[in-house]
N, C-alpha and C positions, 0 to 999 in steps of 0.2 A: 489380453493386452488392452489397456483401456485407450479411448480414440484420442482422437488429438483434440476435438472438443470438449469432453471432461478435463480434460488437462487445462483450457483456456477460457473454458465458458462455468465448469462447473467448479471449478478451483477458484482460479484467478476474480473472476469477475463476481463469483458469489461476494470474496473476499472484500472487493470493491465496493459489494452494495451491503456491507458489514461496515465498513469504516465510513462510507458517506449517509450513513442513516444515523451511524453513532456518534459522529464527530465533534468535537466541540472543547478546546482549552490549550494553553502551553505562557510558561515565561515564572515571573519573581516578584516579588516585594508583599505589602501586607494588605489583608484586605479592607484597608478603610481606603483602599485606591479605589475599589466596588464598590463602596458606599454609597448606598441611594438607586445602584441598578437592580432591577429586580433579574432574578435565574434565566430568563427568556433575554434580555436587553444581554446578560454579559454572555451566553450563550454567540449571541447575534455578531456584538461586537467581535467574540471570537472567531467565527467563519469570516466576516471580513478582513482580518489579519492573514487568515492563511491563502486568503483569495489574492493579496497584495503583497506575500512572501513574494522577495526576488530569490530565495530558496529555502528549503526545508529539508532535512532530514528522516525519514520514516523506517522506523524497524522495530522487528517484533516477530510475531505470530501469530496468524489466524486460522483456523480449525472451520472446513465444510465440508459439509458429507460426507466426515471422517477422514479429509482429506486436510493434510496437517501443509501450510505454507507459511516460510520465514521470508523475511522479506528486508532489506538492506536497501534504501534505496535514497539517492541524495537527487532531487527536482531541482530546477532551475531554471530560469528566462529560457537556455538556448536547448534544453533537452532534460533527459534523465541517464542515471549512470547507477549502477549497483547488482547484487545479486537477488536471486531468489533461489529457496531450495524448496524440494517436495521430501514429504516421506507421509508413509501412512497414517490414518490417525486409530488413535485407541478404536475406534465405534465404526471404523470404517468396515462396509459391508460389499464393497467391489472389491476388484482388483485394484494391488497395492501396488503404488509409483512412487519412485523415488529422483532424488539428483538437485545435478545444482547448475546453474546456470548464471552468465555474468547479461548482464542488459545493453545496451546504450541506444538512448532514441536520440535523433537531434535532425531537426526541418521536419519530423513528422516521418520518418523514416526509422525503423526498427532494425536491428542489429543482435542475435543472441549466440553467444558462445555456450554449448552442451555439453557438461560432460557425459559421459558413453551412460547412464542408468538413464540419465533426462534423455539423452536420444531414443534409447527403445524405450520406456515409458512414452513418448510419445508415439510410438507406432509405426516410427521408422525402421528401416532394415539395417539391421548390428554390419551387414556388409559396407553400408555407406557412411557409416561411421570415420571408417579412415579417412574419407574426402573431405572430412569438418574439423577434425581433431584437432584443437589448439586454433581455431579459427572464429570469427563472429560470420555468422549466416546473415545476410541480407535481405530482411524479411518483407513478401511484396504486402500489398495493402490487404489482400481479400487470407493472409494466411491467420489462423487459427492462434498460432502462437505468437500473434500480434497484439493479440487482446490483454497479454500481461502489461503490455505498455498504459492500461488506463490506471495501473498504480503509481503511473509515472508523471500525473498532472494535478498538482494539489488546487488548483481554481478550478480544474473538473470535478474532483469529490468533493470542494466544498459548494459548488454549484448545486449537487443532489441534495444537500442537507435544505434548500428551500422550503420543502414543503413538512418538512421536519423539525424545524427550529423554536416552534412553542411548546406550553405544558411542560416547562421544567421544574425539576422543585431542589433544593441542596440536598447532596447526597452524601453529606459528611464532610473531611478534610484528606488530606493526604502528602508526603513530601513525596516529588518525582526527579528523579535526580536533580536532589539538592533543591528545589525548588517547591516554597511551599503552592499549593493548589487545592482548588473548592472544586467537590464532586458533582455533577447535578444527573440526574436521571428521569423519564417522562413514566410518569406511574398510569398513565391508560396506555404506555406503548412499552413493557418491562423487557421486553424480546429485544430491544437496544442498549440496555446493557448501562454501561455508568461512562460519563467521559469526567474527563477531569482539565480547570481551566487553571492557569498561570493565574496567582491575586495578585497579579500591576495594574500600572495605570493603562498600557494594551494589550487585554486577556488572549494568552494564544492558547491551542491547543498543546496540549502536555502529555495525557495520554487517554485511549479510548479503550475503557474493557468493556469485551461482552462478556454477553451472560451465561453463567455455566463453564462450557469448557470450549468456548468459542474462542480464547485465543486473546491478546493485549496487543495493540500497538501505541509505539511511542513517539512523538513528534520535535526535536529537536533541533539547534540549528540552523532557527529562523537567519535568514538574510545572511548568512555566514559567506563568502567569494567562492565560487565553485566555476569552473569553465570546464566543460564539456565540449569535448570534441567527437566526429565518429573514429572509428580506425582506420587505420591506414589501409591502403589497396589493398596490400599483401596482404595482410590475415584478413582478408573478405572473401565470401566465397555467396554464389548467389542461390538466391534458396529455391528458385524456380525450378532450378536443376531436382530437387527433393519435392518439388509441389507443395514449395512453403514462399 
């Protein structure tokens, strides 16, 4: 049974320093909106868009240590809301975890609904199952499966991307849903894979492949009305109870 840190540290948060290494593009129109920046400048100005998103959309896929994670996730001023699933990956050489799980962060407080694969994949006992069932868990600060919440702050992964954000060069073209966009990728760091940026007049991210079979995420959405709330009392249940 693999522990509840592979699950949070070696899953999740890989994932996390996958998309904020690679990050960078999203939105429309032609590229003589670009004209004159160089692959570094409209890179840049893309991480500043996503840093000032009042919300974003993120969904996809991304593959670590054979550990294959989808990801659904709508950010915004007052929180995060969405799902994530596990399943194994092709190369995966642990023990395979599966499931699906619904989110909601809001004031900094974590919230996850499990269905019964994602509970024992995490390393809980299938007895204590019944007590959560159709519920969100209350998750305290030091729990494990808290750490899926850092997919849940688009100005924290575009914060990582600082020390990342030069040595880009064009990396082709592409449409991403419906939207044309310029590829760019850093050729002394190819282990980050290709992002792709919206050609408007403000380049957002659009979408970030890695390299190989690491998986695609997609950034849409920007600034769209989203309120997020937590859940109500009744379907809470507290996780301290489980040692979450």
């Amino acid at each position: 049974m693999p522990s509840l840190n592979r699950l949070a540290g070696g899953g999740v948060l890989a994932a996390a320093t996958i998309m904020s290494v690679t990050a960078c593009g999203s939105s429309s129109s032609s590229t003589s909106a670009l004209a004159g920046l160089t692959a570094d400048q409209i890179v840049q100005k893309s991480v500043a868009d996503l840093k000032a998103a009042s919300s974003v959309r993120i969904t996809g896929k991304v593959v670590s240590s054979g550990q294959a994670i989808a990801v659904d996730l709508t950010d915004a001023a007052q929180g995060c809301q969405g799902t994530i699933g596990l399943a194994a990956g092709a190369t995966s050489t642990s023990s395979a975890v599966s499931g699906t799980a619904s989110i909601v962060e809001v004031d900094s407080t974590v919230y996850m609904k499990l269905d019964e694969s994602f509970f024992k994949s995490a390393g809980l006992p299938a007895s204590d199952f019944a007590d959560v069932d159709g519920k969100y868990i209350k998750l305290t600060s030091t729990s494990d499966l808290a750490s899926f919440a850092q997919l849940c702050n688009p100005s924290t992964l575009a914060g990582a991307f600082a020390k990342e954000d030069t040595g880009f060069v064009k990396a082709g073209i592409a449409t991403i849903n419906g939207q044309p966009a310029l590829g760019f990728r850093q050729p002394k760091n190819a282990s980050n894979g290709t992002v792709y940026v919206s050609q408007s007049v403000t380049p957002q991210i659009l979408r970030i492949a890695g390299p190989a079979n690491e998986g695609t995420i997609d950034f849409s959405d920007y600034n769209a009305h989203a309120t997020i709330t937590a859940p109500p009392a009744s379907e809470v249940v507290d996780g301290s109870k489980f040692g979450l």
